[in-house]
Backbone bond lengths (Angstrom), bond angles and torsions (degrees), N, CA, C in turn:
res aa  C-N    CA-C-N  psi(-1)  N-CA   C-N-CA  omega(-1)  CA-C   N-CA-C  phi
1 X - - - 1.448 - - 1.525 108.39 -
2 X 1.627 127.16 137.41 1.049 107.36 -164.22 1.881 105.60 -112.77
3 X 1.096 111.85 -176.78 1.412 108.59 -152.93 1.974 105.26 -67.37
4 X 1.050 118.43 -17.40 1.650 131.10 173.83 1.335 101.46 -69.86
5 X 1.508 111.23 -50.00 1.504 106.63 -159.56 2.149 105.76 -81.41
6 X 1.006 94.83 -17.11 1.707 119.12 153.18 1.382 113.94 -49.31
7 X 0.933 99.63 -66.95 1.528 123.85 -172.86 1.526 112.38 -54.86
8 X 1.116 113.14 -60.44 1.492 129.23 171.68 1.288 109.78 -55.44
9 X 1.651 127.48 -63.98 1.317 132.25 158.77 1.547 111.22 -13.41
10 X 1.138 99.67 -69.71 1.644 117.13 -177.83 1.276 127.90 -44.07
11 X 1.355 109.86 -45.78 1.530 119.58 173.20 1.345 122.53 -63.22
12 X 2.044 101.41 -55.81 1.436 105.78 179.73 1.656 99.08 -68.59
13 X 0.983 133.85 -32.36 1.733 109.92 179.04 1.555 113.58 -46.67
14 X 1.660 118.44 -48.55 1.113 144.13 -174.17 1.769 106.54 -40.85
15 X 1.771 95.95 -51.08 1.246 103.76 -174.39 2.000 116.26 -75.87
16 X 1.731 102.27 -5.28 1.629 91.65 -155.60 1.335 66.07 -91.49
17 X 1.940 137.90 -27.85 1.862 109.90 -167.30 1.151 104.41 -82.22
18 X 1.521 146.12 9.76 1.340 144.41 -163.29 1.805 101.05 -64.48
19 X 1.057 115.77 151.49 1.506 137.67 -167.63 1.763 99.55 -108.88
20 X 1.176 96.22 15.33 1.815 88.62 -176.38 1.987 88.06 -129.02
21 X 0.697 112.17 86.07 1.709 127.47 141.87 1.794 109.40 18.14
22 X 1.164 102.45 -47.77 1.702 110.36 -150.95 1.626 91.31 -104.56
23 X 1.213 124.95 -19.95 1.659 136.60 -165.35 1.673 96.62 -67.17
24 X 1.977 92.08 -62.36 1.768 116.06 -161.30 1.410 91.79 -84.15
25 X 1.258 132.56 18.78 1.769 134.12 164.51 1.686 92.88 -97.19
26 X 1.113 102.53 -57.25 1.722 112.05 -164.91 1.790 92.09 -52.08
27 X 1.316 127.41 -48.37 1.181 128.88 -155.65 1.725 95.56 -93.23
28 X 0.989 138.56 -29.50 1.701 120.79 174.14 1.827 96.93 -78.22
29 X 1.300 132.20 -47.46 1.201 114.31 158.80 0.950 124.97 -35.07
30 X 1.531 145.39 -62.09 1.508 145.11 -161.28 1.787 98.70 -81.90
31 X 1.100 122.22 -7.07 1.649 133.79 177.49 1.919 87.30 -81.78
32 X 0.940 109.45 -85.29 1.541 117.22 175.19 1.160 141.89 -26.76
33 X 1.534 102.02 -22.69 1.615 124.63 171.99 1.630 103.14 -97.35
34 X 1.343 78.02 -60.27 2.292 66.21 171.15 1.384 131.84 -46.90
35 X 1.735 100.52 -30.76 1.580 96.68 178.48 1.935 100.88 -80.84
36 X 0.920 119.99 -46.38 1.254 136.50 170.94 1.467 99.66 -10.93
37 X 1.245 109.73 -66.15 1.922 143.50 -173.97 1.593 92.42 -54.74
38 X 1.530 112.69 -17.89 1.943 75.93 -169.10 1.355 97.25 -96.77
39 X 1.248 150.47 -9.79 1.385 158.30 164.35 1.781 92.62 -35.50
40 X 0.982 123.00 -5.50 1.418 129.50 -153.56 1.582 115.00 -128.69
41 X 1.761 84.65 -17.12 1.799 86.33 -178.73 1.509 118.94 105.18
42 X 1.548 102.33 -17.87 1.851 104.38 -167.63 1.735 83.38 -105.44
43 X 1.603 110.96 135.22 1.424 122.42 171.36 1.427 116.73 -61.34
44 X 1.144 113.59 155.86 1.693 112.86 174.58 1.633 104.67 -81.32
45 X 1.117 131.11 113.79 1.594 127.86 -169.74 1.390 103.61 -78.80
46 X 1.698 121.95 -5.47 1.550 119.31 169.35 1.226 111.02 -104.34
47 X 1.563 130.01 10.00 1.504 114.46 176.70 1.309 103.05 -58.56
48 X 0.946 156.66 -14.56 1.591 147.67 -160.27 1.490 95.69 -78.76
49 X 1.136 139.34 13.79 1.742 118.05 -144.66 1.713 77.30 -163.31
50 X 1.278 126.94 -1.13 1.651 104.77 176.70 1.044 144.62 -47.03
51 X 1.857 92.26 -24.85 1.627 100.80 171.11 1.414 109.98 -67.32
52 X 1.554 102.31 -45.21 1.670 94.48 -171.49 1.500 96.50 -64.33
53 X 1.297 157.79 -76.84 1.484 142.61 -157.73 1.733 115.87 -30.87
54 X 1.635 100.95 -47.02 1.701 104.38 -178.25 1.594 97.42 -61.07
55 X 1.361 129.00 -53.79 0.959 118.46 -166.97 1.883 116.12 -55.99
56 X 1.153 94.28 -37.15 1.436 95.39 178.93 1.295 133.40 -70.08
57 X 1.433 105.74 -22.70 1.356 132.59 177.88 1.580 114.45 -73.50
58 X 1.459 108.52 -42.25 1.510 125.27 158.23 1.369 119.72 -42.40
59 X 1.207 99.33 -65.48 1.770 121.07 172.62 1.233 119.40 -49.52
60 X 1.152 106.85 -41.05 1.829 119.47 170.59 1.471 116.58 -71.53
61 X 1.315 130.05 -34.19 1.837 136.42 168.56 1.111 91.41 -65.76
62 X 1.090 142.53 -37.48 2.070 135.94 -172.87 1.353 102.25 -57.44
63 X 1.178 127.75 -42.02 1.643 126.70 -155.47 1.891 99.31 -114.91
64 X 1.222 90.04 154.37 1.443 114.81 -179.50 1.359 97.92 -44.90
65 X 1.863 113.56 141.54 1.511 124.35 176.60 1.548 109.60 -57.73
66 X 1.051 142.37 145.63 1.415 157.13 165.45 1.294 113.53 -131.16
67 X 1.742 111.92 102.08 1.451 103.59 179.46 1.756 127.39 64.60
68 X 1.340 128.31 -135.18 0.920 105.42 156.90 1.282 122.44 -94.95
69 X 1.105 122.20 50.81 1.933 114.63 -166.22 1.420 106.52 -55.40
70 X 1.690 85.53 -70.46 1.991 89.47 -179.09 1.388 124.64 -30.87
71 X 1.466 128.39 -45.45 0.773 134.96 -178.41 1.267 131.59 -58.44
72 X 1.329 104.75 -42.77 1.748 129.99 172.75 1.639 97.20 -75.71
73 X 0.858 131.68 -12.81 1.419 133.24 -164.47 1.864 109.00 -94.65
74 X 1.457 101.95 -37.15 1.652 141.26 -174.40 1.348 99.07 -69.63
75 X 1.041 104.05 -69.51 1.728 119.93 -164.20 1.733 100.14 -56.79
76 X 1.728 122.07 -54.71 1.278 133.97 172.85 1.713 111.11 -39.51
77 X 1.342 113.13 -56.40 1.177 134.30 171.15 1.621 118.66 -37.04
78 X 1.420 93.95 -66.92 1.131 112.52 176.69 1.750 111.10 -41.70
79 X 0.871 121.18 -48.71 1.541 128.52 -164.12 1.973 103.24 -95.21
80 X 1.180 112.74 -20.94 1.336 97.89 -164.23 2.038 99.40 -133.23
81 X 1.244 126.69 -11.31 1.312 124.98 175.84 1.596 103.11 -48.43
82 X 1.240 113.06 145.41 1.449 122.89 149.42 1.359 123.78 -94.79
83 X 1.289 113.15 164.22 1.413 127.67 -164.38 1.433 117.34 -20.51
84 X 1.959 99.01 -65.41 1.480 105.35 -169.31 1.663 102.09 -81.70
85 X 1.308 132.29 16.91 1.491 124.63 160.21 1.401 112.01 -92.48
């Protein structure tokens, strides 16, 4: 992995622990579009971090809706929950 793709890693993790609601929406969205993108052939450059997105996505149904949170939260779910979720 090279030091950019590090880099990037780094940030969006940054963004799934963010304490602002609307940040870790922006970032399971932009998770969702990337996977979206591989139907297409181009890799998701955040699959490495899926656990962290499910987890965040989890974390996000706990707390009061904001905008579209739930939704962005749903859609994440949708693609990456396991069985007993």
């Amino acid at each position: 992995m090279s030091d950019d793709e590090k880099s990037r890693l780094g940030e969006f993790r940054a963004q799934l622990e963010s304490d602002d609601i609307d940040v870790v929406r922006g970032a399971l969205d932009d998770y969702q579009s990337a996977q979206a993108d591989t139907r297409r052939g181009v890799d998701n450059p955040y699959w490495p971090l899926a656990n962290e997105v499910r987890f965040a996505a989890r974390d996000l149904l706990r707390q009061p809706p904001s905008d579209r949170s739930h939704a962005s939260a749903l859609t994440v779910m949708l693609h990456l929950a396991e069985k007993e979720e």
